[in-house]
C-alpha positions in Angstrom: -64.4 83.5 7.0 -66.1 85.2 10.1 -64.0 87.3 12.3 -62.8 85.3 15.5 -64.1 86.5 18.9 -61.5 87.2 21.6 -60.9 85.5 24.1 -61.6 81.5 25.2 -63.3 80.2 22.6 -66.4 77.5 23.2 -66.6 73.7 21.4 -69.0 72.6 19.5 -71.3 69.7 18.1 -70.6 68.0 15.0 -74.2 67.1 13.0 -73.0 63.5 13.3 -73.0 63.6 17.0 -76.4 65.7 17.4 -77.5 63.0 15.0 -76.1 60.0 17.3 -78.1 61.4 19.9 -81.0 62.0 18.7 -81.1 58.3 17.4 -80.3 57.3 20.7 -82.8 59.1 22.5 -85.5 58.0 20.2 -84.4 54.3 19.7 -84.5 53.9 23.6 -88.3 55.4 23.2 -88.8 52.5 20.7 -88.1 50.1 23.0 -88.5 51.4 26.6 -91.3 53.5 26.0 -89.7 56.4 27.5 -87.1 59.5 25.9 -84.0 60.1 28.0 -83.7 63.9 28.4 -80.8 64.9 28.4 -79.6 61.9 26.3 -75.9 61.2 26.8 -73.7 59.5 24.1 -70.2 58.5 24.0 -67.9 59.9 21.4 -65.0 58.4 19.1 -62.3 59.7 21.5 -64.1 59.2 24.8 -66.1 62.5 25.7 -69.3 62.0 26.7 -72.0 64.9 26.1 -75.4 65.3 26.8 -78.0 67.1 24.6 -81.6 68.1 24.8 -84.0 67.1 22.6 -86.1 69.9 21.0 -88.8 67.5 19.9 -89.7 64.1 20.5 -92.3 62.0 19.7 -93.9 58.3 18.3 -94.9 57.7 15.2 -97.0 54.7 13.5 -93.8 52.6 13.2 -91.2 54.0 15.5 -90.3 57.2 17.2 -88.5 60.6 16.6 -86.0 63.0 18.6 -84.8 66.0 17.5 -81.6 68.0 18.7 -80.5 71.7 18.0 -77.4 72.0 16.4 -74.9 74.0 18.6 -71.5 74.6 16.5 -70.3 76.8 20.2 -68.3 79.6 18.7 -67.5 78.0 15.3 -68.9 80.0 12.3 -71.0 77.0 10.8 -73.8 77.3 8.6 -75.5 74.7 10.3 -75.4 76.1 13.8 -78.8 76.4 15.2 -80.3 73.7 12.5 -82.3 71.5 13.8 -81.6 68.0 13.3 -84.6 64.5 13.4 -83.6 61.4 13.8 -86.6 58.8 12.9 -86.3 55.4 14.5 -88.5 52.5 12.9 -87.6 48.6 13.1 -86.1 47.0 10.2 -86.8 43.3 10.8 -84.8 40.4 12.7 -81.4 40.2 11.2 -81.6 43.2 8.5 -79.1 45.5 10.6 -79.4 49.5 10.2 -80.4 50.9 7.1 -80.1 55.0 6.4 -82.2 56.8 4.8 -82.1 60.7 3.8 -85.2 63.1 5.2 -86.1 66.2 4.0 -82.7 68.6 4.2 -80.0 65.5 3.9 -78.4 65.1 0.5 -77.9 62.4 -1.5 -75.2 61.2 -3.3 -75.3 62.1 -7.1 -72.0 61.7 -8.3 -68.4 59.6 -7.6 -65.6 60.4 -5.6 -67.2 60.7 -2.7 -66.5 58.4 0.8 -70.1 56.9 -0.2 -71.4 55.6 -3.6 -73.5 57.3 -5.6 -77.5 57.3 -4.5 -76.9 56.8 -1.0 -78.0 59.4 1.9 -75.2 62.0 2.5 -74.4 60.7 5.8 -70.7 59.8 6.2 -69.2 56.8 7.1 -67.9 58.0 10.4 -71.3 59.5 11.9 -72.8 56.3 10.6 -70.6 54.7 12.7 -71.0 56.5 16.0 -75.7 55.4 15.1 -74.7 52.4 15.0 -72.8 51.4 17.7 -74.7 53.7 20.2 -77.7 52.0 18.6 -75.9 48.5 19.5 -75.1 49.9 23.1 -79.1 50.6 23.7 -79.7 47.7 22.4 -78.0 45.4 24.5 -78.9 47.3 27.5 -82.7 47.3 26.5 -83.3 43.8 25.0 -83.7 45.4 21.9 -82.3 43.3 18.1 -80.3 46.8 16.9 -82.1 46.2 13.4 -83.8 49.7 12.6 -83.7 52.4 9.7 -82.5 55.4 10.5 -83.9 58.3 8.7 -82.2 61.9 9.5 -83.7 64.7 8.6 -82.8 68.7 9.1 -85.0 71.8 8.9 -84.4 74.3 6.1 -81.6 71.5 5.3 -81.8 72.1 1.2 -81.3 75.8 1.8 -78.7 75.8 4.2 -76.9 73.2 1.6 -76.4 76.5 -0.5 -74.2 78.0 1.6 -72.2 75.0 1.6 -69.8 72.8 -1.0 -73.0 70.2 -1.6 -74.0 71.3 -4.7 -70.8 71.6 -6.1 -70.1 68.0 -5.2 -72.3 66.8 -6.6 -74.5 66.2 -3.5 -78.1 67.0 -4.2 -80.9 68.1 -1.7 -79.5 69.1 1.3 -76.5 69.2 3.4 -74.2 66.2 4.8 -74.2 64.6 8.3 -70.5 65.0 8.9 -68.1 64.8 11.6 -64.9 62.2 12.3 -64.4 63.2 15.9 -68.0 64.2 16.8 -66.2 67.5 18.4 -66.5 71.5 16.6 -63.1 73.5 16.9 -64.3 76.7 16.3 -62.1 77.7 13.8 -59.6 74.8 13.1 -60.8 75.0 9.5 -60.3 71.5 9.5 -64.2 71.5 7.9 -63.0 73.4 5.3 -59.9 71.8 4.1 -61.9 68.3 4.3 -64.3 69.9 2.1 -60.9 71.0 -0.5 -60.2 67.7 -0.5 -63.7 66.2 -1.5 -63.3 68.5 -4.0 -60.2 67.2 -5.4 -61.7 63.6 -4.8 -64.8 64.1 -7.4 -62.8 66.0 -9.3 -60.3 62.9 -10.2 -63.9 60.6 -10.3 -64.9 62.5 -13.1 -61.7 62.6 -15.0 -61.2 66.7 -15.1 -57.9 67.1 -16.6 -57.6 71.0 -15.3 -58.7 71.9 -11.8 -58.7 75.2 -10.4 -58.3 76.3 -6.6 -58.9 79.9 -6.2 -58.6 82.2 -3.1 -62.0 83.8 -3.6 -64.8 84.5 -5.4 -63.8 86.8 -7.7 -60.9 85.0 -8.6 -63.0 81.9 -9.0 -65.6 83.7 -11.2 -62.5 84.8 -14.0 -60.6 81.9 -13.8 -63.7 79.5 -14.5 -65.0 81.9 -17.6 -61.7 81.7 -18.6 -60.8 78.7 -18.6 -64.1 77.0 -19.1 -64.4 74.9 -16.2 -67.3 73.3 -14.9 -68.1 73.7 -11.4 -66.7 70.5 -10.2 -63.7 71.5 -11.4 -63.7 74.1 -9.2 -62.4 74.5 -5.8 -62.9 76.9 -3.0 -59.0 76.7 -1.9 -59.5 79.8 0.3 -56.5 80.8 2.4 -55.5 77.0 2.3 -53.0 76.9 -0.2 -51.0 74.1 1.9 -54.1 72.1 2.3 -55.0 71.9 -1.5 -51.6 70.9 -2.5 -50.3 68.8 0.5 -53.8 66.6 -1.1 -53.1 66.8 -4.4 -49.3 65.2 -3.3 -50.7 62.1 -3.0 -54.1 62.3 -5.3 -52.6 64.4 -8.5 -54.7 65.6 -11.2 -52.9 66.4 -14.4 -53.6 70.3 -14.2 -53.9 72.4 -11.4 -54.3 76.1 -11.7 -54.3 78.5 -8.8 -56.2 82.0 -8.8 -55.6 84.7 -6.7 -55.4 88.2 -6.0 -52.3 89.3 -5.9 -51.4 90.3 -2.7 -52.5 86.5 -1.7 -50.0 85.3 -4.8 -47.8 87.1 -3.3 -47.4 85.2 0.0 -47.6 82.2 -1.7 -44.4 82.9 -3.8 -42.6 84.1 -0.7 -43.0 80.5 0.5 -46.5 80.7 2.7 -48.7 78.1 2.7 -51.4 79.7 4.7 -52.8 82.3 2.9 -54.9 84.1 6.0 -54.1 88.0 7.0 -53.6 87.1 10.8 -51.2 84.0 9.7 -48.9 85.5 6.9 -47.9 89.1 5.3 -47.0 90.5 2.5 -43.1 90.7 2.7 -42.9 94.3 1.0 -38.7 94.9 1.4 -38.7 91.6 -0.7 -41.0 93.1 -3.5 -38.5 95.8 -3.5 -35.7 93.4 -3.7 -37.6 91.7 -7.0 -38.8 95.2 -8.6 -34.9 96.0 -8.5 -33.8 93.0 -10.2 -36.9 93.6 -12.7 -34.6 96.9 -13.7 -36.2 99.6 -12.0 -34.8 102.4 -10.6 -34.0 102.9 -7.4 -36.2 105.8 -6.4 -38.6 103.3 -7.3 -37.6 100.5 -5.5 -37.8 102.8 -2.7 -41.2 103.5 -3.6 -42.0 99.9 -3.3 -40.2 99.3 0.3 -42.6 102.2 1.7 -45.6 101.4 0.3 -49.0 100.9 2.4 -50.3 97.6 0.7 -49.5 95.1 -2.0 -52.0 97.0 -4.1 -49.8 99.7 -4.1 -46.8 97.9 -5.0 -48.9 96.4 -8.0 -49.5 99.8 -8.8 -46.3 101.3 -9.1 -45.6 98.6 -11.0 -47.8 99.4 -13.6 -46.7 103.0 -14.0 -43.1 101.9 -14.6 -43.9 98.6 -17.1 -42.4 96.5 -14.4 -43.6 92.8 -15.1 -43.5 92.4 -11.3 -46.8 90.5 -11.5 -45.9 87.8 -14.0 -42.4 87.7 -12.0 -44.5 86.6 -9.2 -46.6 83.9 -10.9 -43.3 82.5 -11.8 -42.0 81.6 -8.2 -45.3 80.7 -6.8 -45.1 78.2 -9.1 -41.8 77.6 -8.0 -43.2 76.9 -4.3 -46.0 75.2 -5.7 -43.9 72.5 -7.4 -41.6 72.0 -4.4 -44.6 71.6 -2.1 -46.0 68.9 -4.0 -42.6 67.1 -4.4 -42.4 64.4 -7.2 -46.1 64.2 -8.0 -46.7 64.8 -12.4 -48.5 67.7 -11.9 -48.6 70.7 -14.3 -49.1 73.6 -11.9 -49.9 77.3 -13.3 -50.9 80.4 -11.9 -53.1 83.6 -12.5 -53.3 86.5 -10.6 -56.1 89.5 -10.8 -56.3 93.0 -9.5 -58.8 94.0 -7.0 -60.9 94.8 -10.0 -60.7 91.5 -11.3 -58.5 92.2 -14.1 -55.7 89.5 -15.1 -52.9 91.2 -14.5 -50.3 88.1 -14.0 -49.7 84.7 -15.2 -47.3 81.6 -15.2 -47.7 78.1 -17.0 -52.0 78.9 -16.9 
């Protein structure tokens, strides 16, 4: 994740509510003739922004707005994306229908809050269309029976650097957003996503899943255990996150991968995984090297030492199975964290080469 900038830190706009707005702005077009700029739209918990359109525009049918995304200070991927909404009636009585432009996703496989084939815009955006579409409607004379077709530029590209493909969601990225409203980095994006995960996951009857803490750790532990990619999740920092989920929607296998100074935390009880939000708790790895049998200049060694790295080093030199020691009790705090769930939890843990270097129950 980005570094966060000091200081206040600026809201942003979810894609749902860039998307509510732009089908505002050109639904009112549709039937008034003219595009409010700015166009203002009432959110799930009462905030009311206003957003300029970048584009607007008729077309033989209907008409089209277009908003840039502004995420404020949030490291999105789709900040600056620039998001259509096209506007076309849909007949007396027919109600909204979505569609997916070019850049939205569709839905390719199960698990997910939608079924499988329809456009990747989720139920809550959907939502906030159609009652603001309901709201022009009844101010305009309008019937509120229109397809909605969202679109977003350099969309299948940007769905790259995103969980899409992984979940099975195919050409683009998703119109998301519950509360219409960016925290800049509440991470509360990035824990839904762990749990979509999970979700298609369980839909396709994986019996092992693994969460992993980064890249490297995701590469080993899926070539060594063989898992396809939607077995696979991006747990990050958010250990808490994945297994508070899991509680309540178990899979039979989970295995968590990890360096080991990010193990490490984990075993000494932290859920959150993050540098700024936990440490490495070195006077307790000397406390565990000394009941591992080492001696004490060694112990001392460990107390002193600069980095976990170092720890796992010393470790090594004196055939101290402080690594698998390690595994064990983060499976220890694994199991109490998801209480009375069946779930078989192991773990692995790799050097900053990549090398397995510690395991428990994987």
């Amino acid at each position: 994740m980005a570094r966060r900038p000091e200081g206040e830190l600026r809201r942003g706009w979810t894609t749902g509510a860039c998307a509510t707005a732009a089908a505002k702005a050109a639904y009112t077009a549709l039937l008034s003739g003219s595009f409010p700029d700015p166009v203002q739209i009432t959110l799930p918990k009462g905030e009311t922004p206003s957003f300029s359109l970048a584009l607007e525009g008729r077309t033989k049918n209907g008409a089209y707005a277009a908003i840039v995304k502004d995420a404020g200070d949030d490291p999105d991927v789709t900040h600056g994306a620039l998001i259509r909404v096209d506007v076309e009636p849909n007949g007396d009585g027919n109600g909204i229908f979505f569609r997916a432009g070019a850049g939205v996703g569709t839905v390719t496989r199960e698990g997910l809050p939608l079924p499988v084939g329809e456009p990747a815009i989720n139920p809550a955006p959907r939502k906030m269309i159609g009652n603001t579409i309901a709201e022009a409607a009844k101010a305009l004379g309008g019937n509120g029976d229109v397809i909605v077709t969202i679109s977003v530029a350099d969309g299948e590209d940007l769905a790259e650097q995103t969980w899409n493909p992984r979940l099975g969601i195919l050409g683009g990225i998703s119109i998301l957003g519950t509360t219409g409203v960016v925290v800049p980095y509440s991470c509360a994006a990035w824990i839904e996503s762990i749990h979509r995960g999970i979700d298609v996951a369980r839909a396709a009857g994986e019996s092992v899943v693994a969460g992993c803490t980064g890249k490297t750790s995701e590469n080993r532990t899926q070539t060594l255990l063989g898992l396809p990619d939607h077995a696979m999740i991006d747990m990050g920092d958010f250990a808490g996150g994945m297994l508070k989920y899991l509680r309540n929607h178990p899979v039979p296998k989970i295995i968590i991968g990890g360096g080991f100074a990010k193990i490490t935390k984990l075993a000494r009880g932290n859920l959150d995984l993050h540098s700024g939000r936990s440490q490495v708790d070195l006077p307790w790895l000397a406390e565990i090297v000394g009941t591992l049998g080492s001696a004490d200049a060694v112990t001392a060694r460990v107390a002193s030492a600069n980095t976990a790295a170092e720890v796992l080093s010393i470790a090594a030199e004196n055939d101290l199975p402080l690594a698998d020691d390690i595994a064990r009790r983060a499976v220890e705090v694994a199991q109490e964290t998801i209480a009375d769930a069946d779930i078989d939890i192991g773990i692995l843990i790799y050097n900053r080469a990549g090398n397995l270097v510690g395991w428990s129950n994987a």
